[in-house]
GULO-243009 format. One record per residue (C-alpha): x, y, z; residue in one letter. Coordinates in steps of 0.1 Angstrom, whole numbers, plus 5000, padded with zeros to 4 digits. Example, Ala and Ser with C-alpha at 12.3 -4.5 7.8 and 13.67 -1.06 7.14 Angstrom:
% residues 2
512349555078A513749895071S
***
This chain:
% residues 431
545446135188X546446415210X543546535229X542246905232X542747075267X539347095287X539547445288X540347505249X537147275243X535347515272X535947795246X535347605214X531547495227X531047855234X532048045203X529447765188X526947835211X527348225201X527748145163X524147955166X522248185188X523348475166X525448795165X525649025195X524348745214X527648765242X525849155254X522748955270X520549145251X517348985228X518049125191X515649135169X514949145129X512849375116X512249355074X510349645054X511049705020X510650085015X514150285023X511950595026X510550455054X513650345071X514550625094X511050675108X510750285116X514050325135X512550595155X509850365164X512050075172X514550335195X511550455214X510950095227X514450035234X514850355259X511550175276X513449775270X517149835267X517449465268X516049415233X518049595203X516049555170X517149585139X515649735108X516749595074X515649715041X515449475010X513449564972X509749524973X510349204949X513149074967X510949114998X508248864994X510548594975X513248615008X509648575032X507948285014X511548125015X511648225056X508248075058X508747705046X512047735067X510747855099X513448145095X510948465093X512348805106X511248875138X508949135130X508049285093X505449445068X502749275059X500549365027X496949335023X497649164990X499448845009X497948835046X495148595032X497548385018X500248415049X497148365075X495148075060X498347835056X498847955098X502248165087X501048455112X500848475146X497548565158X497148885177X493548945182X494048935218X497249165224X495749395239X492749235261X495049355294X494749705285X491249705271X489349435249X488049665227X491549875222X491249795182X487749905178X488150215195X491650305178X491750155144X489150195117X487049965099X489149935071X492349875092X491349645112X489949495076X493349505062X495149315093X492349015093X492548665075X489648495059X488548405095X488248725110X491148725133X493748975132X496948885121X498849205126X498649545145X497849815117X500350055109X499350305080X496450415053X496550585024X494850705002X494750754961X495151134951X495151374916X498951524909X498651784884X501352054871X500252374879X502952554854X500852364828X497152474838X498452784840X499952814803X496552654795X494752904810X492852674838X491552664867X493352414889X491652084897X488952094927X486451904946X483651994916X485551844892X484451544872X485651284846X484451554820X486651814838X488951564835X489051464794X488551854789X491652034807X493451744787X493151804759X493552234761X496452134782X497551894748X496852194725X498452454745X501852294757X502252014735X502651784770X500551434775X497251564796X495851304820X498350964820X495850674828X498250414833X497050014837X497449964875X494749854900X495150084932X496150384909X494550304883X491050204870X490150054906X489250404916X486950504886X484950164885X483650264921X483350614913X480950494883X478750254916X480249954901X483049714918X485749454914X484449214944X480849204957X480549304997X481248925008X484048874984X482748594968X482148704935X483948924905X481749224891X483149294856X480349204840X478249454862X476749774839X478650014863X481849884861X481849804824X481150214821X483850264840X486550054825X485150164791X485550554798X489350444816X490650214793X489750464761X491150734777X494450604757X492550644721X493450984730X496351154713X497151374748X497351054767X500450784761X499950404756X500850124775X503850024754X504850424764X504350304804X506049974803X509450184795X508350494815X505850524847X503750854850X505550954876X508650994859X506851114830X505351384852X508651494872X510351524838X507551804829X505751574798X502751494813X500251734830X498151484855X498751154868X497050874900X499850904928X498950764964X499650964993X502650755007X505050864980X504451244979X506951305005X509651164989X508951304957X508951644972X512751544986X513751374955X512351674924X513752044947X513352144907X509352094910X508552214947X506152474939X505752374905X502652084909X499852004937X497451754944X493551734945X490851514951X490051274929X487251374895X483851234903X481951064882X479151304870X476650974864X476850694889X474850394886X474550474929X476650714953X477651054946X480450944925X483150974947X486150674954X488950664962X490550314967X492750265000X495150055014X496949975046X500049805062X500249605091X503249445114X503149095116X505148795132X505648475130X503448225146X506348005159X509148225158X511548175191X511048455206X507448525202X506548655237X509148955231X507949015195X504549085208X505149305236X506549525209X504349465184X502049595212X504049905216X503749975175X500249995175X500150205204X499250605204X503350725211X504750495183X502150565159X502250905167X506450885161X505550705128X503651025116X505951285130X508951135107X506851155078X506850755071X502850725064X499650815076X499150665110X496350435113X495750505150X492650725149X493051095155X496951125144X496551135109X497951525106X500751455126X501851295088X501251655076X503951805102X506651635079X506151875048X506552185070X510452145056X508952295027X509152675016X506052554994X502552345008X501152074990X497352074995X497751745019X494551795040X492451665003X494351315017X492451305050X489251475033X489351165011X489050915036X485251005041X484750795012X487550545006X487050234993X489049915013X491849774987X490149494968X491349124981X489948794988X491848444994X491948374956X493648714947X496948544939X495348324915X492948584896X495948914897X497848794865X495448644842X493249004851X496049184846X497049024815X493949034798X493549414807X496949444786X495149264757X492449524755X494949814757X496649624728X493449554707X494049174707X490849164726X487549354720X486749504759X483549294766X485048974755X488049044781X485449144809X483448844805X486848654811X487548854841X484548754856X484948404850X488248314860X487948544890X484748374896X485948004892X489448104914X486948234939X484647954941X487347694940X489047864973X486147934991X485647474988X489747415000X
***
């Protein structure tokens, strides 16, 4: 057999060695994968990632963009591969799950050089809460918090003859400019859709009742609160101004509201800049406002708002780990948090820069109200999670959709909610 020339097989070994170490490799640069899952997002991540690169040009990171579906079934996949993106997103409704099985890098630590106490002093409670596994440590630097706000239609107060939603307004305020609002126009009122964060979450600890106890180790559906609550939420639908489930499952309030049907709908924070980009038709034409109070709580003053909270994460044996954290570093530091505002990607959660997410509606010839989103965070709520939340989401969720339906009278359902999260609870808390 006719033998290969030494120096053909010279180049041969090396185009392998640049297949396997990837693309770009040749330049001497480290590149880097970073995965989120909101295109709105995209351009002020970028920003972030270009700011480190003027301060490392030997590392080039790239942001890549995949469905929030898509997103999680590609990571679990990277996981039991060993494959995970350099750097990506991580949601408070899967770092238990990532963390406990020892997915995560851990990056309590990161910043003990610059000051041990750097997360204390710069990231709230509920942050930091959001970036922790069951353990305590911190599994990623925080990147964002949000909060749960009222959209309403102004051109459709106004034909009612209302006052706009305010601070003093309650659940009563609430039912009532519904239906004069039904009367008057003809449109749905107040769409109560089936969700958790932007949904019925909010009014249950409005009402002083709640989803988890303090230490997370058991359900409170069964708690008198809470049953008010979902009660007063759930038979909001018996009313003709608001639509039904079946009406949602085809049709979210959002796009019911931006096609001018529906007078008031739950929106969080993080999507009213793109809905002010994507509905020119409707700048002017709607607002937001805190959320109604309850006007009885069991304890409180009947204010809640639930919140929530990204992080940036790594992988806890991905090959180039030592790079990964340097700029993880950088992400949760004061300039790229500050960048991340500025382009109008989320609220940052670095203390102190949460207007600098205002600054990105000034493109507008018309304000939203966007200082009742930092007002709310006096009395946020942290985004209900514990280690068993993957086993008790659906059968909640389905049963919620059973009461909607009427296969299920709304006690019944509760007292099933309670159990199973109970029993998923319990039976995580002895693995």
């Amino acid at each position: 057999m006719k033998k290969i020339p030494r120096m053909l097989a010279a180049v041969l070994v090396l185009v392998l060695l640049l297949a396997m170490t990837g693309c770009g490799a040749s330049d001497g640069k480290t590149h880097l994968t970073f995965q989120i899952w909101d295109v709105a997002q995209r351009d002020g991540m970028q920003a972030i990632c270009d700011a480190y690169t003027r301060q490392n040009p030997d590392v080039v990171i790239e942001v890549q963009v995949t469905s929030w579906s898509e997103y999680w079934t590609k990571l679990e996949a990277a996981a039991e591969s060993n494959t995970m993106p350099d750097i990506f997103w991580m949601h408070t409704n899967q770092i238990l799950y990532y963390s406990d099985f020892g997915m995560l890098a851990d990056l309590t630590d990161l910043y003990d050089d610059v000051d041990e106490n750097y997360y204390s002093e710069h990231y709230s409670e509920i942050s930091l809460s959001n970036a922790m596994g069951s353990d305590g440590r911190i599994y990623g630097v925080p990147k964002d918090k949000d909060n749960v706000c009222l959209v309403y239609n102004k051109e459709m107060f106004d034909a009612a003859g209302l006052s706009y939603p305010d601070e003093t307004w309650t659940w009563d305020d609430l039912v009532s400019a519904s239906e004069k609002i039904y009367e008057t126009t003809g449109k749905y009122g107040f769409m109560a859709y089936a969700d958790e964060q932007l949904g019925y979450w909010n009014f249950v600890y409005q009402a002083g009742g709640y989803i988890l106890n303090e230490d997370k180790t058991a359900a409170g559906f069964t708690n008198p609160a809470t049953v008010k609550a979902m009660k007063f939420y759930i038979g909001l639908q018996d009313y003709d101004w608001c639509p039904t489930q079946t009406y949602f499952a085809e049709t979210s309030p959002g796009t019911a509201f931006f096609s001018e049907v529906g007078a008031m709908f739950l929106e969080g924070n993080w999507n009213l800049l793109a809905e002010m980009n994507n509905y020119p038709d409707m700048v002017g034409k709607w607002d937001i406002a805190v959320l109604p109070m309850c006007p009885d709580p069991a304890s409180g003053d009947g204010r809640a708002t639930i919140s929530n909270g990204l992080c940036y994460s790594t992988a806890a044996r991905g090959k180039n780990l030592e790079i990964v954290k340097d700029v993880l570093k950088f992400f949760g530091s004061e300039e790229a948090q500050r960048i991340q505002g500025e382009s109008g990607a989320a609220i940052p959660a670095y203390l102190g820069l949460e207007e600098t997410w205002k600054n990105a509606f000034q493109q507008f010839d018309y304000q939203l109200n966007i200082d009742i989103c930092f007002d709310q965070f006096d009395y946020c709520v942290q985004n209900i999670n514990n280690a068993a939340r993957p086993k008790w989401k659906s059968p909640v969720s389905d049963q919620l959709l059973k009461i909607y339906s009427g296969e299920v009278d709304i006690d019944t359902a509760l007292a099933y909610m309670q159990q199973v999260v109970d029993e998923e609870t319990a039976a995580s808390l002895e693995d």
